[in-house]
C-alpha positions as CSV (number, residue, x, y, z in Angstrom):
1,X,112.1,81.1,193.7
2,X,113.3,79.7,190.6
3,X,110.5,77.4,190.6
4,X,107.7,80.3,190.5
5,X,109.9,82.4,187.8
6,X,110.3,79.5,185.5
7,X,106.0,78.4,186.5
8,X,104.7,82.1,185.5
9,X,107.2,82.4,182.2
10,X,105.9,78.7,180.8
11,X,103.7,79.0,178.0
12,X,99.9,78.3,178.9
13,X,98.3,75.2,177.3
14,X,95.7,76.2,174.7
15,X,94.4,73.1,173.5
16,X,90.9,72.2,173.5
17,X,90.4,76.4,174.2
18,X,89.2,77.8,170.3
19,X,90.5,79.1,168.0
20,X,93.6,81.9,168.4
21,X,93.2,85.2,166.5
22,X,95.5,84.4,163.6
23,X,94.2,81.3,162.7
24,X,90.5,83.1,163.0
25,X,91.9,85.7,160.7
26,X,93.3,83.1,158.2
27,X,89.9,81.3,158.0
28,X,88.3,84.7,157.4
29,X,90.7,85.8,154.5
30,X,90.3,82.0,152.8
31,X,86.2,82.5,153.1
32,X,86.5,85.7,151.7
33,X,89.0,84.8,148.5
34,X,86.6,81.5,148.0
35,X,83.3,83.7,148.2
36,X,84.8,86.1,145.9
37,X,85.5,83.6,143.2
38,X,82.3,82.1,143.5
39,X,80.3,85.7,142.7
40,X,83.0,85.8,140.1
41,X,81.7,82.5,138.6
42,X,78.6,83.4,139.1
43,X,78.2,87.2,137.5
44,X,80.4,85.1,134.2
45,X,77.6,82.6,133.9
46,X,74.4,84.7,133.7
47,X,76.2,87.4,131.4
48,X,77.2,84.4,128.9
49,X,74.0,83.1,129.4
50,X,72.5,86.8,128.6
51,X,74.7,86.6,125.7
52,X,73.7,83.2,124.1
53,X,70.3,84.4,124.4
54,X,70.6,87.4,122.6
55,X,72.5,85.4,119.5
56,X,69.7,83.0,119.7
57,X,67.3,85.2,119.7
58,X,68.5,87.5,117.1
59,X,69.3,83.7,114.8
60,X,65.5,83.3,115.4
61,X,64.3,86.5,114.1
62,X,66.9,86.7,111.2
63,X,65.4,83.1,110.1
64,X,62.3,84.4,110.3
65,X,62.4,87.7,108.4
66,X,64.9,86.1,105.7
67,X,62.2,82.7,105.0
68,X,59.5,85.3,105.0
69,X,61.5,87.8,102.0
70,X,62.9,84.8,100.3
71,X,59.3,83.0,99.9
72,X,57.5,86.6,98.6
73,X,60.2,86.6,96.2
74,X,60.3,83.3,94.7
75,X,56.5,83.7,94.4
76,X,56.9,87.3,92.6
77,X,56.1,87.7,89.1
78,X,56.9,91.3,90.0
79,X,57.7,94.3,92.3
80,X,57.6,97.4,92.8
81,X,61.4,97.7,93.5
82,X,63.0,99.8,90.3
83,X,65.0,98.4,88.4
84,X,68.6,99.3,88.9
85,X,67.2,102.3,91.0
86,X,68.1,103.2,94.6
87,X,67.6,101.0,97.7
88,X,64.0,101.7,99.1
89,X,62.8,101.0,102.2
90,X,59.8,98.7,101.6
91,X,59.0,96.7,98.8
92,X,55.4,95.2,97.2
93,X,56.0,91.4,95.9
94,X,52.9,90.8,93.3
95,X,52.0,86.9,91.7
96,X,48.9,85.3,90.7
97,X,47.6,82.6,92.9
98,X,44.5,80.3,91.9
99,X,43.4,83.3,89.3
100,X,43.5,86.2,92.2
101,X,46.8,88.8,92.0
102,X,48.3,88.7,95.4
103,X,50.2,91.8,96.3
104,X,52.7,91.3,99.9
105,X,54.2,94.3,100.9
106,X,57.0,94.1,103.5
107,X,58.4,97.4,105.7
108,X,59.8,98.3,108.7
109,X,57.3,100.1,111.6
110,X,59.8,101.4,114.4
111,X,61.7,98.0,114.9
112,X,59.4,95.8,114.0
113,X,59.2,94.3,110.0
114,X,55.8,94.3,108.8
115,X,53.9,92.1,106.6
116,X,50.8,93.5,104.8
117,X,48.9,91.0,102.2
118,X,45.6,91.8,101.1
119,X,45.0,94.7,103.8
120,X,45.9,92.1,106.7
121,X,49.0,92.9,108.4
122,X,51.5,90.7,110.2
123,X,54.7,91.0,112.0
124,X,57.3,89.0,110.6
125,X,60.4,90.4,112.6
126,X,61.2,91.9,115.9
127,X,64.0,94.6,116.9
128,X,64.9,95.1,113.1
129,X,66.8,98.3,111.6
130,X,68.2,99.1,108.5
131,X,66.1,97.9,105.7
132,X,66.3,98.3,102.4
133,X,65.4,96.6,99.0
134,X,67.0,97.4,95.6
135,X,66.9,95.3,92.6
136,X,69.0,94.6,89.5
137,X,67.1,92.4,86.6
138,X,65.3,89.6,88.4
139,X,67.4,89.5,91.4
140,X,66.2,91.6,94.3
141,X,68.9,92.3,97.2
142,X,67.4,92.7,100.9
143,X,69.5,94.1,103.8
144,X,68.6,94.3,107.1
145,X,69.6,94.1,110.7
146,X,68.9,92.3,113.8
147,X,69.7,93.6,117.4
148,X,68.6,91.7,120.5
149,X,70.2,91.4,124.0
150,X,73.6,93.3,122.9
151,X,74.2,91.3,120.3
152,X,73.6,92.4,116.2
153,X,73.7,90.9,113.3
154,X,73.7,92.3,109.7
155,X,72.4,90.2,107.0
156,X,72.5,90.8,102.7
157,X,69.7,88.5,100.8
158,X,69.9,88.4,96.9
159,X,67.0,86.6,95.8
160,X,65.3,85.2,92.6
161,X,62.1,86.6,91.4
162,X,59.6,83.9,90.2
163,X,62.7,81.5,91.8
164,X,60.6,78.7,93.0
């Protein structure tokens, strides 16, 4: 009798059977923690990549907008920015080139920064707010800003009249 109690009490072998249900739940939990880290990662990346694109983007059109002021305004032998008057929102850059007067006038339509010489238009800058032109003797200040992809950028120009 011993012999039967002691048989049914034994342990049964499990090897070679699968897995048991806490080692199935371990593996579970592991899976889960590691898939969670790797979304994680994941989400991280493409918002810093979302990021770097919107600096770089708004660099680009900064650039762009700033070359474009700075080269009316060396040209200039004049403006139509008053003298020690208040900021204004668009400004006319005049010079003579080849014996023809060139008059450039730069503004903002919506968000995009507009350049109009001799009745043809161009755009110059995108998502651009903010501008304004005053002037003080030969030096004409320009402030504008940039906004792409969550990311802004404010930018103050002073620049030389007839500075070439």
């Amino acid at each position: 009798m011993t012999a039967l109690i002691s048989k049914g009490l034994t342990r049964p072998s499990y090897k070679g059977r699968g897995f048991t249900l806490i080692e199935m739940a371990i593996t579970v939990g592991v899976m889960g923690v590691i898939g969670t880290l790797v979304v994680m990662s994941l989400f991280q990346t493409f918002r810093a990549s979302d990021q770097t694109s919107g600096k770089v983007g708004t660099a680009d059109q900064v650039a762009r907008v700033s070359r474009w002021i700075t080269r009316d305004g060396h040209r200039a032998t004049s403006t139509s920015i008053p003298d020690g008057g208040p900021p204004v929102t668009a400004a006319t850059f005049q010079w003579t080139e080849s014996g023809t007067t060139v008059a450039c006038q730069v503004s903002l339509s919506g968000t995009d920064m507009m350049r109009t010489c001799g009745g043809t238009a161009g755009k110059i800058g995108s998502n651009v707010s903010a501008l304004s032109f005053s002037r003080t003797g030969r030096v004409v200040n320009a402030s504008f800003t940039v906004s792409d992809g969550g990311y802004s950028q404010s930018v103050a120009l002073n620049v030389l009249i007839g500075g070439r």
